[in-house]
mmJSON file of the N, C-alpha and C atoms, coordinates in Angstrom:
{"data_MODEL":{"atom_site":{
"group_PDB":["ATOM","ATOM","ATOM","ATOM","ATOM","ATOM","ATOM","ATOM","ATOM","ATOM","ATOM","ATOM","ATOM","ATOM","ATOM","ATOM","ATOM","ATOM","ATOM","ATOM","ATOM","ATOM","ATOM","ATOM","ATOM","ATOM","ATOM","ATOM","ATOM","ATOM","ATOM","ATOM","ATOM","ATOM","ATOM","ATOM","ATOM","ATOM","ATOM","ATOM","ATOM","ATOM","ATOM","ATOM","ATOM","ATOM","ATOM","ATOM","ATOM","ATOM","ATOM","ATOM","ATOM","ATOM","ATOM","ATOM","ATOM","ATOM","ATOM","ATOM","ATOM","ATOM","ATOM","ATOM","ATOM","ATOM","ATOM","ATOM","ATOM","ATOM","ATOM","ATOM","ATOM","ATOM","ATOM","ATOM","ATOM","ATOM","ATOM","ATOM","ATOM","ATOM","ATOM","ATOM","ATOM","ATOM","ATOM","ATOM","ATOM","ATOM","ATOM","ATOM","ATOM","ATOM","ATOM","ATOM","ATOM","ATOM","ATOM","ATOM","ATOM","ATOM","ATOM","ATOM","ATOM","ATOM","ATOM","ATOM","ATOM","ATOM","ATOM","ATOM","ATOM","ATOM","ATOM","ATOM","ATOM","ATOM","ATOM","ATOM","ATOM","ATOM","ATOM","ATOM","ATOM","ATOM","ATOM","ATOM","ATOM","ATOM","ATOM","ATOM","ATOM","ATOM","ATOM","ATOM","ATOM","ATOM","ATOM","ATOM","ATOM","ATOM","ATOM","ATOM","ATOM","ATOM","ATOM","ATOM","ATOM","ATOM","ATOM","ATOM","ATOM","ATOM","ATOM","ATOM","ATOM","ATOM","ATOM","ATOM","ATOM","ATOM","ATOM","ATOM","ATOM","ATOM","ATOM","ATOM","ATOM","ATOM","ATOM","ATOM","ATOM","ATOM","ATOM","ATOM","ATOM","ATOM","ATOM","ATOM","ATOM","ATOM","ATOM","ATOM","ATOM","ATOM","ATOM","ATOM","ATOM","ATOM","ATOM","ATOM","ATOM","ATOM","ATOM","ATOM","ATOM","ATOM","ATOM","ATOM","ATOM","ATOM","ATOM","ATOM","ATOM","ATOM","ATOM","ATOM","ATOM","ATOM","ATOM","ATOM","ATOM","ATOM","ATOM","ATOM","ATOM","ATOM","ATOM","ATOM","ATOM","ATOM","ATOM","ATOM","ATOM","ATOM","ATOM","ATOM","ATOM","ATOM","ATOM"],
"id":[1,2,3,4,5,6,7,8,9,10,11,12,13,14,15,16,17,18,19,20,21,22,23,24,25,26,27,28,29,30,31,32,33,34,35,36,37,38,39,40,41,42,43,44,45,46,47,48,49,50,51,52,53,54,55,56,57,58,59,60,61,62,63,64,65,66,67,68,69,70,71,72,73,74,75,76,77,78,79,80,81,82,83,84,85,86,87,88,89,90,91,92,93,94,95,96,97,98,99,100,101,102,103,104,105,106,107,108,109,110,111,112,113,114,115,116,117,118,119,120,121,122,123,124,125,126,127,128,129,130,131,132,133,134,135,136,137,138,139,140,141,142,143,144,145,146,147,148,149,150,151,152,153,154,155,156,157,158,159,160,161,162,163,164,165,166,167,168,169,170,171,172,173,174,175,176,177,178,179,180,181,182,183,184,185,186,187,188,189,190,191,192,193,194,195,196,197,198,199,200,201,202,203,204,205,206,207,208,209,210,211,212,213,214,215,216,217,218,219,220,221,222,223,224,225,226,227,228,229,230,231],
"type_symbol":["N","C","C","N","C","C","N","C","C","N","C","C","N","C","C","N","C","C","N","C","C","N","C","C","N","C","C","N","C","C","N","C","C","N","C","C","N","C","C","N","C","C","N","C","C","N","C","C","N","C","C","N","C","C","N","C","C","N","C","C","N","C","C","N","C","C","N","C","C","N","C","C","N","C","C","N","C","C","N","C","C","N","C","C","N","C","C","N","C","C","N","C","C","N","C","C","N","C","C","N","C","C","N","C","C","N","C","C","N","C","C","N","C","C","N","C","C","N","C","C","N","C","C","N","C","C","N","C","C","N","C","C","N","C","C","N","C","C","N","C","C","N","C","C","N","C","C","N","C","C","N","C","C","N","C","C","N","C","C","N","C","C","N","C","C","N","C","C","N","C","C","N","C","C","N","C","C","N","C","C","N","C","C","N","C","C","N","C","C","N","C","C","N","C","C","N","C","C","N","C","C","N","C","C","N","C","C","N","C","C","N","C","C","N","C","C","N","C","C","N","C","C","N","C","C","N","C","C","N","C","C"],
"label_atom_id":["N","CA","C","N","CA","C","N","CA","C","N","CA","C","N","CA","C","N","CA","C","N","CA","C","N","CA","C","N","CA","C","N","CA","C","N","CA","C","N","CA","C","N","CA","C","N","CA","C","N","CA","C","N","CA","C","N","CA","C","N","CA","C","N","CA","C","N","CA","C","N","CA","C","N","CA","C","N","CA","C","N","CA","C","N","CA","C","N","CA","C","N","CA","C","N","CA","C","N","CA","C","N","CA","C","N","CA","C","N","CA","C","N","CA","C","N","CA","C","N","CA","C","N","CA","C","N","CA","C","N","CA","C","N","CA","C","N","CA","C","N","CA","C","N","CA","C","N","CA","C","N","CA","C","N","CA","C","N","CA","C","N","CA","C","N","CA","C","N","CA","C","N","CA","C","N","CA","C","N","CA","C","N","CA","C","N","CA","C","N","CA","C","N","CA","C","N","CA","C","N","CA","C","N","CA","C","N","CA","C","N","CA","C","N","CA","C","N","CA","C","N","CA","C","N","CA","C","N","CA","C","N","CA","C","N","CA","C","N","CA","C","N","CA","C","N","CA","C","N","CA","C","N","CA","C","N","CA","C","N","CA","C","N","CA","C","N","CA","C"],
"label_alt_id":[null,null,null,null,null,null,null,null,null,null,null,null,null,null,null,null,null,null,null,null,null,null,null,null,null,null,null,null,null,null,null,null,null,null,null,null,null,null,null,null,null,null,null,null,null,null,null,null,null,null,null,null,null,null,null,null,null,null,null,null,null,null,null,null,null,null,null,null,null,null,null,null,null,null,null,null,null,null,null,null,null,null,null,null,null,null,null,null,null,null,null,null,null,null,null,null,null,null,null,null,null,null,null,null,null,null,null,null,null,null,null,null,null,null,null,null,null,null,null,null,null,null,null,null,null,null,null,null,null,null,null,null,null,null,null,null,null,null,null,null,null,null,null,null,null,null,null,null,null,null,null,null,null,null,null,null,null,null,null,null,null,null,null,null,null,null,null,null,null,null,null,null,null,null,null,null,null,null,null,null,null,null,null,null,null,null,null,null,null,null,null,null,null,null,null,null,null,null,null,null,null,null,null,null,null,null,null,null,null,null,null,null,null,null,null,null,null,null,null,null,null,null,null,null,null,null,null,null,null,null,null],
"label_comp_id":["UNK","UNK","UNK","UNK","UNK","UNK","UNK","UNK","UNK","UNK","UNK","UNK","UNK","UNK","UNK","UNK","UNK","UNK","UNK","UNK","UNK","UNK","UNK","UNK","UNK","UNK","UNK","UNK","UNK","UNK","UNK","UNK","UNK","UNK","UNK","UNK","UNK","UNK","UNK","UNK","UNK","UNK","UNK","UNK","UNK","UNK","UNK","UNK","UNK","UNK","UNK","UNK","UNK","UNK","UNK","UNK","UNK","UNK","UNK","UNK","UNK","UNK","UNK","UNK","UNK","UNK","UNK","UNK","UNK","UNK","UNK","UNK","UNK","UNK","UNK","UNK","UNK","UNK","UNK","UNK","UNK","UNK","UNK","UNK","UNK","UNK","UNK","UNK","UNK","UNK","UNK","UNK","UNK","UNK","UNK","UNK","UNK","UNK","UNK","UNK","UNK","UNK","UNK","UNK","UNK","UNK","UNK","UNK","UNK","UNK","UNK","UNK","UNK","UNK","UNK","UNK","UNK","UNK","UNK","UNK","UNK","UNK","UNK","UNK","UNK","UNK","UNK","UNK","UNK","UNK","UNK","UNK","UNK","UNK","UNK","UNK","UNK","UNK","UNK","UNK","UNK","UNK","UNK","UNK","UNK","UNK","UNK","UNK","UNK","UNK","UNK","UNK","UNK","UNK","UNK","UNK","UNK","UNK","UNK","UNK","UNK","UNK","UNK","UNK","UNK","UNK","UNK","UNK","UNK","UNK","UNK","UNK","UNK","UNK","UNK","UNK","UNK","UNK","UNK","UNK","UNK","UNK","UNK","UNK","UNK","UNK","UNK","UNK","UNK","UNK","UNK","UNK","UNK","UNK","UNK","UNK","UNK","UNK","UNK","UNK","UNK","UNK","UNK","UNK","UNK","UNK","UNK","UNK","UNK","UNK","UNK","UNK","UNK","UNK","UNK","UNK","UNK","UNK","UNK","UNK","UNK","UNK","UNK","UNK","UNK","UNK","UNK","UNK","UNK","UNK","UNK"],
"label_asym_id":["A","A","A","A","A","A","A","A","A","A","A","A","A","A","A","A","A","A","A","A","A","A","A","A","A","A","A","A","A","A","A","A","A","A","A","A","A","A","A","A","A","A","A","A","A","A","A","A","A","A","A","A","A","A","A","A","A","A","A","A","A","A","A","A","A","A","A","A","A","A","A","A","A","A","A","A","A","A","A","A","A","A","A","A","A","A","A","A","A","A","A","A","A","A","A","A","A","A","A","A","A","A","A","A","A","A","A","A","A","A","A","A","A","A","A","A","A","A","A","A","A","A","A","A","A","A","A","A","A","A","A","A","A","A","A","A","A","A","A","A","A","A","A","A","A","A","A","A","A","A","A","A","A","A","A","A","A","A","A","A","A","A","A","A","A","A","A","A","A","A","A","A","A","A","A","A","A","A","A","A","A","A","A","A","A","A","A","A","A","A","A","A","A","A","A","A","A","A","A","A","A","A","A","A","A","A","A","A","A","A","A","A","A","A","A","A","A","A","A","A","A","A","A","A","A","A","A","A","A","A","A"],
"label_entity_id":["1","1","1","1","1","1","1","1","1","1","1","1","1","1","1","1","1","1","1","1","1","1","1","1","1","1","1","1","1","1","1","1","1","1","1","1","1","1","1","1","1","1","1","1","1","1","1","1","1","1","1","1","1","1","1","1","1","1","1","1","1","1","1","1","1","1","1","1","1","1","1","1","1","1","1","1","1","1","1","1","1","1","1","1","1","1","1","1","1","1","1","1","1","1","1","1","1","1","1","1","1","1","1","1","1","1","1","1","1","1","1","1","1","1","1","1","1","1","1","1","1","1","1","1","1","1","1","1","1","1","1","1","1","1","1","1","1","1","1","1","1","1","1","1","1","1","1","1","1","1","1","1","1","1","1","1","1","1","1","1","1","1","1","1","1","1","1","1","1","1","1","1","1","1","1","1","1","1","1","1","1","1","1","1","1","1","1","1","1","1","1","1","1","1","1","1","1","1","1","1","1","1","1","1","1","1","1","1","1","1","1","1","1","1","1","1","1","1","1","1","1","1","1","1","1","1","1","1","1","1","1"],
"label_seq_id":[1,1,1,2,2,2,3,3,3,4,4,4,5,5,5,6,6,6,7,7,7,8,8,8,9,9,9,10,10,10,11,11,11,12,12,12,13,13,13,14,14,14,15,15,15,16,16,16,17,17,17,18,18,18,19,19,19,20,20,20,21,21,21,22,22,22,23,23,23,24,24,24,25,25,25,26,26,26,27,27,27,28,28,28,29,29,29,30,30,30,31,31,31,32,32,32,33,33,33,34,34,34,35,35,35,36,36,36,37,37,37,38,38,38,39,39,39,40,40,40,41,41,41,42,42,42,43,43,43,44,44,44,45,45,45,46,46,46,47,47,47,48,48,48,49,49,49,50,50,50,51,51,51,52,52,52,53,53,53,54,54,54,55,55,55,56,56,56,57,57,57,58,58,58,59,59,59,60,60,60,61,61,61,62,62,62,63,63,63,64,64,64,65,65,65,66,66,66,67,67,67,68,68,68,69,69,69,70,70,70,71,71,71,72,72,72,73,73,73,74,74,74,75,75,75,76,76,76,77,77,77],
"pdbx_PDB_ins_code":[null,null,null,null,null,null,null,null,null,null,null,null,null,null,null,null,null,null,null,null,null,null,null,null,null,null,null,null,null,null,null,null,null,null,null,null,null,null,null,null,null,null,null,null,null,null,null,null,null,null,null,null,null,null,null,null,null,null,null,null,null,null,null,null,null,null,null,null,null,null,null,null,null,null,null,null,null,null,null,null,null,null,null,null,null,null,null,null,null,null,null,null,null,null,null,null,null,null,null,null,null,null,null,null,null,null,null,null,null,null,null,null,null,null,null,null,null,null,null,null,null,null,null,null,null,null,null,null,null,null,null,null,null,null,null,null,null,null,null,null,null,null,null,null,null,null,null,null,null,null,null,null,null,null,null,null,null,null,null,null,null,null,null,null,null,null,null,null,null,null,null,null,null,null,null,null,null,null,null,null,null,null,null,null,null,null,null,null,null,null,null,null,null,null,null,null,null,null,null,null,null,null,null,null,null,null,null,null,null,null,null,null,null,null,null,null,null,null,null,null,null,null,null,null,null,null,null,null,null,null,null],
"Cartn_x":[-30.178,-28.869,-28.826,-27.729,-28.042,-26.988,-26.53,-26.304,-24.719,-24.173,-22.546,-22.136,-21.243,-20.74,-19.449,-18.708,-17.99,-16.152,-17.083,-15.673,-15.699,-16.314,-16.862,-15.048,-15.892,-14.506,-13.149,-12.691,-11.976,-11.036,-11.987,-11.699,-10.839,-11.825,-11.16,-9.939,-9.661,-9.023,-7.262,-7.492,-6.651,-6.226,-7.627,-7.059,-7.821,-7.227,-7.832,-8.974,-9.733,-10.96,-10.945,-9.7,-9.233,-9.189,-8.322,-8.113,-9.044,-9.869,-11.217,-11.946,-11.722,-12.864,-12.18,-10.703,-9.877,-9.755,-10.197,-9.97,-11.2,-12.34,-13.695,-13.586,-13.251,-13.207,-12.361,-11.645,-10.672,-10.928,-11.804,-12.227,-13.803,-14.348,-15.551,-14.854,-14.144,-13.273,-12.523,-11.97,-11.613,-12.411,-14.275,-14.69,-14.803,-13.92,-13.52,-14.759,-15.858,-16.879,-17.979,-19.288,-20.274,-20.463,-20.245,-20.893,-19.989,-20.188,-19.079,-19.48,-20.943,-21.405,-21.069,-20.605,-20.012,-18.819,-18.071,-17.065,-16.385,-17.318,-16.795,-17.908,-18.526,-18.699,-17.816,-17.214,-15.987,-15.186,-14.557,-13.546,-13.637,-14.987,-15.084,-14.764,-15.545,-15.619,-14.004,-13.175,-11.668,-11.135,-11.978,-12.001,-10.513,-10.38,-8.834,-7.957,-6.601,-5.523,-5.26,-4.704,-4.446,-3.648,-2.169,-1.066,-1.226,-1.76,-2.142,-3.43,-3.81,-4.48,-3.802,-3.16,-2.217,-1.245,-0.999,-0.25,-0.803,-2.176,-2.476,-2.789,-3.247,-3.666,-2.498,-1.13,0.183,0.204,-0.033,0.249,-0.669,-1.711,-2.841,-2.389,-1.999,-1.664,-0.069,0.779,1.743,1.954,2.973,2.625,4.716,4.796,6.313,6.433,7.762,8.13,9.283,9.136,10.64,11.09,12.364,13.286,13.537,13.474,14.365,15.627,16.487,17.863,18.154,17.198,16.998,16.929,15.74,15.407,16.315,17.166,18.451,19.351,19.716,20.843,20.464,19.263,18.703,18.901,19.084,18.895,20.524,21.296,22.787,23.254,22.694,23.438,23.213],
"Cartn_y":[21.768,21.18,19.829,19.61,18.2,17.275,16.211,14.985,14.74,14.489,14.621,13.395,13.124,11.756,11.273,10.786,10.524,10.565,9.697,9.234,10.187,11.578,12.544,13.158,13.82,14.292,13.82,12.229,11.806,11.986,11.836,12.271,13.608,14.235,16.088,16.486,15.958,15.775,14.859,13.74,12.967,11.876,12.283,11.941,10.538,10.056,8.663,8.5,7.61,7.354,7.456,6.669,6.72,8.364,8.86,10.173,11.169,10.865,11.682,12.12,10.913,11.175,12.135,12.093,12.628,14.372,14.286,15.689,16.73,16.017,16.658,16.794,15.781,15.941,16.887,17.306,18.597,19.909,19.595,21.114,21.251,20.577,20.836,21.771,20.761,21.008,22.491,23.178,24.103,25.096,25.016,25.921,26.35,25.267,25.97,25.344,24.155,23.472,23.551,23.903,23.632,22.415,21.107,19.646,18.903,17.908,16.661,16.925,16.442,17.184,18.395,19.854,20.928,20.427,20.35,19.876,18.76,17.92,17.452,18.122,18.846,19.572,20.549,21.538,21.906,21.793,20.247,19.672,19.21,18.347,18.445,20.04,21.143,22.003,22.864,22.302,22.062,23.523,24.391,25.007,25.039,23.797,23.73,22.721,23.1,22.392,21.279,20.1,18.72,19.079,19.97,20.023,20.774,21.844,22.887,22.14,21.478,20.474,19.907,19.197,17.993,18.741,20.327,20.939,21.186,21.941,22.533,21.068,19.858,19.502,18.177,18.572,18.401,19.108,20.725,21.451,21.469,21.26,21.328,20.037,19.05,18.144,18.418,19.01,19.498,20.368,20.42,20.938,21.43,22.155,22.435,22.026,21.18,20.672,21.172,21.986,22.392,21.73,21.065,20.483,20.898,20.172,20.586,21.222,20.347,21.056,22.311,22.746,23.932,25.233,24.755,25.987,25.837,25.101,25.489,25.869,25.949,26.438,27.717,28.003,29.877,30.345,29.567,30.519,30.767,29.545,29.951,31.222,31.826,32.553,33.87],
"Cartn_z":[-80.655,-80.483,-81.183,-81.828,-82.245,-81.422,-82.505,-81.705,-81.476,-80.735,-80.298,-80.43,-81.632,-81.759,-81.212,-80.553,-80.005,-80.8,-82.119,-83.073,-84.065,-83.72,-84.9,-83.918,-82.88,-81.979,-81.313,-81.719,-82.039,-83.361,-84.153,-85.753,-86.296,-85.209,-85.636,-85.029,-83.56,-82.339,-82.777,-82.865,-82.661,-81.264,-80.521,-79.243,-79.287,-77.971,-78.419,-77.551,-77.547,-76.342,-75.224,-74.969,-73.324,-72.963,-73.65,-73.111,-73.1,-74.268,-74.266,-73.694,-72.626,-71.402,-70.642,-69.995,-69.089,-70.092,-70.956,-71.91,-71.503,-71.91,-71.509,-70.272,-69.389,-67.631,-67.138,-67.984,-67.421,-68.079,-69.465,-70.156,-68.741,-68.246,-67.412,-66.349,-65.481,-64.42,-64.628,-65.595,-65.479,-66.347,-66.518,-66.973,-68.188,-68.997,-70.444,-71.039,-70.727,-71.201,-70.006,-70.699,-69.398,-68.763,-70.43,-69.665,-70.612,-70.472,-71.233,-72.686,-73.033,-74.531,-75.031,-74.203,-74.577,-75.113,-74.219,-74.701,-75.765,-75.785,-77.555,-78.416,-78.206,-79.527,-79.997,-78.783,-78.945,-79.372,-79.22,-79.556,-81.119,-81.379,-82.483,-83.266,-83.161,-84.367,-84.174,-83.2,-83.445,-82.519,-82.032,-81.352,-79.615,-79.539,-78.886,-79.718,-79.247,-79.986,-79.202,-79.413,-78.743,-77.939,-78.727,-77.799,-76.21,-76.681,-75.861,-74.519,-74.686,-74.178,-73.498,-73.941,-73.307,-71.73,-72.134,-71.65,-69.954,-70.861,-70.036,-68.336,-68.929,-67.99,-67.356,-67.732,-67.07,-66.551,-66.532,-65.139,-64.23,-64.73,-63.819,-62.869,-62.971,-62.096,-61.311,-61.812,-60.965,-60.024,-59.187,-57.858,-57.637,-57.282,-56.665,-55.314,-55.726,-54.119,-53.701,-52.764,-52.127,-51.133,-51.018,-50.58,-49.316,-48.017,-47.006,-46.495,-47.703,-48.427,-48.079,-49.626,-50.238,-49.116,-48.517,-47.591,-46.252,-46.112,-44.735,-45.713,-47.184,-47.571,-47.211,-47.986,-47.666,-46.19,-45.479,-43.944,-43.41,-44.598,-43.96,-44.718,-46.181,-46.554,-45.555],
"occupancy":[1.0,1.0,1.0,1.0,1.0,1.0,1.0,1.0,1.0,1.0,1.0,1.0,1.0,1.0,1.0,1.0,1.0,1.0,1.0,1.0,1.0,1.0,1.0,1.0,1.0,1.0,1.0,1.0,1.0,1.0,1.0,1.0,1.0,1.0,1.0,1.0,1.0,1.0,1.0,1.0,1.0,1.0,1.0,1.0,1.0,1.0,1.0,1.0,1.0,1.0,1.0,1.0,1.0,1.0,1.0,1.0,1.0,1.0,1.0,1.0,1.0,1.0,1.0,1.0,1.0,1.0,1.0,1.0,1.0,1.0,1.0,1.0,1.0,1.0,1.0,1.0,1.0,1.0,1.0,1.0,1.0,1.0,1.0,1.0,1.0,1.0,1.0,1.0,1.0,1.0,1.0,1.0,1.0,1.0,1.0,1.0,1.0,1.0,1.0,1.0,1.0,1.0,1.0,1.0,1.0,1.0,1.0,1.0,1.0,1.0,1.0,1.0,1.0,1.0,1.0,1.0,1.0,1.0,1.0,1.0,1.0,1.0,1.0,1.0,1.0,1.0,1.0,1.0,1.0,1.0,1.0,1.0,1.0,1.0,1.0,1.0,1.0,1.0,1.0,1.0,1.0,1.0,1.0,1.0,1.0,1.0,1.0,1.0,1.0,1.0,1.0,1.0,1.0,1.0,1.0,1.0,1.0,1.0,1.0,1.0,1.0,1.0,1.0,1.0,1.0,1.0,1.0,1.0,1.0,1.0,1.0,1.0,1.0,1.0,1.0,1.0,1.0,1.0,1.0,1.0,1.0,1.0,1.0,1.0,1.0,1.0,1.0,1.0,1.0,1.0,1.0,1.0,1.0,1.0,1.0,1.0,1.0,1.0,1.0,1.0,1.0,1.0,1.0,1.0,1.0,1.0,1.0,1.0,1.0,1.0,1.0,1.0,1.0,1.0,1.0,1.0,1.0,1.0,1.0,1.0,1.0,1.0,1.0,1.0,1.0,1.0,1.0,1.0,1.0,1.0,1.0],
"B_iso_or_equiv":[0.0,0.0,0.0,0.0,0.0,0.0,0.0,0.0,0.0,0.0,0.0,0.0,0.0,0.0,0.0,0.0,0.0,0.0,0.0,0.0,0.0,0.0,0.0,0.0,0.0,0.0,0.0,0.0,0.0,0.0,0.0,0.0,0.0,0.0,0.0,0.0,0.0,0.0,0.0,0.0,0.0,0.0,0.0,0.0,0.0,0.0,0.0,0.0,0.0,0.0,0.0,0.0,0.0,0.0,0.0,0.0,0.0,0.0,0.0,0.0,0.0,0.0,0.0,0.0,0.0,0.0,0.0,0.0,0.0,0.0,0.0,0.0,0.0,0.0,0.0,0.0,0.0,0.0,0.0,0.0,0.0,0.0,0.0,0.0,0.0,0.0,0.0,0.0,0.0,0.0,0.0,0.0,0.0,0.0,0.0,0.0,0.0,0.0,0.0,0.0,0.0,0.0,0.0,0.0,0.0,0.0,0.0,0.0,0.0,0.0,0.0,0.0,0.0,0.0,0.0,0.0,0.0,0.0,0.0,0.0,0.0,0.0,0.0,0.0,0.0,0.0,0.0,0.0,0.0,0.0,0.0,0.0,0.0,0.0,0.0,0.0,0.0,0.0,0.0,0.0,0.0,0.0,0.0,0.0,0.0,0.0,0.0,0.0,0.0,0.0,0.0,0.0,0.0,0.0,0.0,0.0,0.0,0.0,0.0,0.0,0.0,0.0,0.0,0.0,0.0,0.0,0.0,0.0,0.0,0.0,0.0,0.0,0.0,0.0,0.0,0.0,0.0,0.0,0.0,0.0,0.0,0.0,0.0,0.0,0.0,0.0,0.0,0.0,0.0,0.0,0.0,0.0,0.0,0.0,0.0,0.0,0.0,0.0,0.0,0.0,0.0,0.0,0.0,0.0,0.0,0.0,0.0,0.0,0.0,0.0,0.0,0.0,0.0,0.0,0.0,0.0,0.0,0.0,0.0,0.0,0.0,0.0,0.0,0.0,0.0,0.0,0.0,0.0,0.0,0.0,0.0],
"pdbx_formal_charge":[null,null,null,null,null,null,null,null,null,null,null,null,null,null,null,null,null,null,null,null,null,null,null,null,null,null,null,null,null,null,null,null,null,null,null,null,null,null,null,null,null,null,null,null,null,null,null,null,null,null,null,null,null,null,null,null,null,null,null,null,null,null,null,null,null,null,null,null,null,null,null,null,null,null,null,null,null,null,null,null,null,null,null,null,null,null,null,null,null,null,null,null,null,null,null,null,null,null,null,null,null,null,null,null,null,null,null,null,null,null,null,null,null,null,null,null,null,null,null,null,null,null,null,null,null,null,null,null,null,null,null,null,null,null,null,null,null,null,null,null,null,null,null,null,null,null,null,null,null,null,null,null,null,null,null,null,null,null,null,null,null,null,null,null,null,null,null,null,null,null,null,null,null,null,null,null,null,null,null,null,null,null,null,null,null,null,null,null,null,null,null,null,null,null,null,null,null,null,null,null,null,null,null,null,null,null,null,null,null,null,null,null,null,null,null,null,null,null,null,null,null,null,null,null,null,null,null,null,null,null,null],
"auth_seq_id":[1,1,1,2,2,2,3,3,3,4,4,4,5,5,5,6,6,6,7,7,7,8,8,8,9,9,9,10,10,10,11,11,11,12,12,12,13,13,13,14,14,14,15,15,15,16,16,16,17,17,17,18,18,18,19,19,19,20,20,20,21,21,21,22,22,22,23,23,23,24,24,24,25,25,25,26,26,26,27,27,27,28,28,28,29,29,29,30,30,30,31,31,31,32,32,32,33,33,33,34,34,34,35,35,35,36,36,36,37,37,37,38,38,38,39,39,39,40,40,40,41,41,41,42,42,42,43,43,43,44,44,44,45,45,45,46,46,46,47,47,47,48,48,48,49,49,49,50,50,50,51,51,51,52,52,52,53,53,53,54,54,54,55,55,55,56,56,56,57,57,57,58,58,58,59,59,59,60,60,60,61,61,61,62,62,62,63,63,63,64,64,64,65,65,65,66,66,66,67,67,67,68,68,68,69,69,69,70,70,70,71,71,71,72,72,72,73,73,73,74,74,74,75,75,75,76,76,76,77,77,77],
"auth_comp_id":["UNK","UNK","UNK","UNK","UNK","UNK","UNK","UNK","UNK","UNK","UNK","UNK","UNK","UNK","UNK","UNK","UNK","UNK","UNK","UNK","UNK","UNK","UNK","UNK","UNK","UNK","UNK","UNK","UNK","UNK","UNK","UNK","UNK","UNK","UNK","UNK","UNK","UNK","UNK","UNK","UNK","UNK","UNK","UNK","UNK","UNK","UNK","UNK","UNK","UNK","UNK","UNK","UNK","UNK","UNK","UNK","UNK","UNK","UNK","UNK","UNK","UNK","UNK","UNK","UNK","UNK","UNK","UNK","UNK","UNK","UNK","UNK","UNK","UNK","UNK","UNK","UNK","UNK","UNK","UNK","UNK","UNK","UNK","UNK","UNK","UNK","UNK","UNK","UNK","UNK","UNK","UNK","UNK","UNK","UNK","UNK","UNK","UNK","UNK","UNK","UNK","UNK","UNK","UNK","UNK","UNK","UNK","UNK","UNK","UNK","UNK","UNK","UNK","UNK","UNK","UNK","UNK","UNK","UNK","UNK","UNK","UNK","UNK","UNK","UNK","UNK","UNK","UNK","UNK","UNK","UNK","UNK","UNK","UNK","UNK","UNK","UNK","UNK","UNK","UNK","UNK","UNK","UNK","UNK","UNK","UNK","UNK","UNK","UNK","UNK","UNK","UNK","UNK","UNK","UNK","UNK","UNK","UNK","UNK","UNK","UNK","UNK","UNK","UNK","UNK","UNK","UNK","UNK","UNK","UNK","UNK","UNK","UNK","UNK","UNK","UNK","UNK","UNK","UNK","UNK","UNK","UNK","UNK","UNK","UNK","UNK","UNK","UNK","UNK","UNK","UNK","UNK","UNK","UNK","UNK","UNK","UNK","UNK","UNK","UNK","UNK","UNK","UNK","UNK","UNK","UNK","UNK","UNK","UNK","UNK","UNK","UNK","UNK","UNK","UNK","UNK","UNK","UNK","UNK","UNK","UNK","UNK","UNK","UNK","UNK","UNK","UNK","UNK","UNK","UNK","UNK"],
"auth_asym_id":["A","A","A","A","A","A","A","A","A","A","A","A","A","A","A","A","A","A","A","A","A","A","A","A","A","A","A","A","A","A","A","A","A","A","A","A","A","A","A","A","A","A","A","A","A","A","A","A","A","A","A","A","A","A","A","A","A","A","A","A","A","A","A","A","A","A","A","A","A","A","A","A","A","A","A","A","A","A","A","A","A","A","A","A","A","A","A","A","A","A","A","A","A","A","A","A","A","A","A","A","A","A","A","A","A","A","A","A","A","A","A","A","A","A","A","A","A","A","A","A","A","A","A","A","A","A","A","A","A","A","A","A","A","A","A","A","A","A","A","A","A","A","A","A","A","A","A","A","A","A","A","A","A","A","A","A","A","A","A","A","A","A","A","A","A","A","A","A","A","A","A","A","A","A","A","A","A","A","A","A","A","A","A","A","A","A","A","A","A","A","A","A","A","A","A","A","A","A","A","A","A","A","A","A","A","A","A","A","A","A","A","A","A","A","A","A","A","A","A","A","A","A","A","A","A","A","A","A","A","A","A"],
"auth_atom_id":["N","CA","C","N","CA","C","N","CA","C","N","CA","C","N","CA","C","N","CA","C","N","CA","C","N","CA","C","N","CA","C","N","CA","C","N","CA","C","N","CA","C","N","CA","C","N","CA","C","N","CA","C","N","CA","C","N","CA","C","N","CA","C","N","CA","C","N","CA","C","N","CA","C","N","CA","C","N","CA","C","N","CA","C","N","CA","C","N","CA","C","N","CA","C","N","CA","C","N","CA","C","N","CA","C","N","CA","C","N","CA","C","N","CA","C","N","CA","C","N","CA","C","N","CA","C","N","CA","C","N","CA","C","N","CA","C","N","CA","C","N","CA","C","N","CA","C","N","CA","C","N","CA","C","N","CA","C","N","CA","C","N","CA","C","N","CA","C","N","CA","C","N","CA","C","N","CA","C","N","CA","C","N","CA","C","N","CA","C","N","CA","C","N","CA","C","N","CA","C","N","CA","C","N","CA","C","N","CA","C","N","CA","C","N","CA","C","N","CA","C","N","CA","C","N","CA","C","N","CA","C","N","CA","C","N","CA","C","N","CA","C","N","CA","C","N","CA","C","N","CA","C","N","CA","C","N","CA","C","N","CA","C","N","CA","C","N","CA","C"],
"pdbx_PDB_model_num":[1,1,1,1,1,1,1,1,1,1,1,1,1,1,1,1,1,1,1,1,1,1,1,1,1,1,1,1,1,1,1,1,1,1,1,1,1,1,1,1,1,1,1,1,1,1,1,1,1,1,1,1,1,1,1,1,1,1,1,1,1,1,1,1,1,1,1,1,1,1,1,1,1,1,1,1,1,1,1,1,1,1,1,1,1,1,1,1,1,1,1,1,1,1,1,1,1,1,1,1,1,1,1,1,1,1,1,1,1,1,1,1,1,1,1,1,1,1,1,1,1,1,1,1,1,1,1,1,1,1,1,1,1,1,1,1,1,1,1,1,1,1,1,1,1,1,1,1,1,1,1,1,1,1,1,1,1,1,1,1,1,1,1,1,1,1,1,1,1,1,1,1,1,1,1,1,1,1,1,1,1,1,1,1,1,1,1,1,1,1,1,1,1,1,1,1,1,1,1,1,1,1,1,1,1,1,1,1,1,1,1,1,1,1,1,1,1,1,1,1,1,1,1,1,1,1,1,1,1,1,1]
}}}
């Protein structure tokens, strides 16, 4: 195995440092990388897309909230 450069997978990526970390921490977290080094080697040899990235781990943080509202309108119809 060789050596995982940081600004190598920045480079290929577009993403910035900050997020880098929160990128690898969510390719681990959902399996798509074994370890943080998987994952920017990954990232380096370009293997995921930024956008698709970005996406995926906006939903991963969202949640549906249903309204109190909502659910007494349903019980009057």
């Amino acid at each position: 195995m060789g050596r995982v450069f940081i600004e190598e997978a920045m480079d290929a990526t577009g993403i910035n440092r900050t997020n880098l970390v929160g990128v690898c921490t969510h390719l681990v977290r959902t399996k798509q990388a074994s370890s943080a080094a998987d994952a920017l080697r990954r990232l380096e040899a370009g293997e995921f897309n930024k956008l698709d990235l970005e996406e995926q781990m906006i939903r991963s943080y969202q949640i549906e909230v249903v309204s109190q509202d909502d659910e007494d309108n349903e019980d009057i119809d």
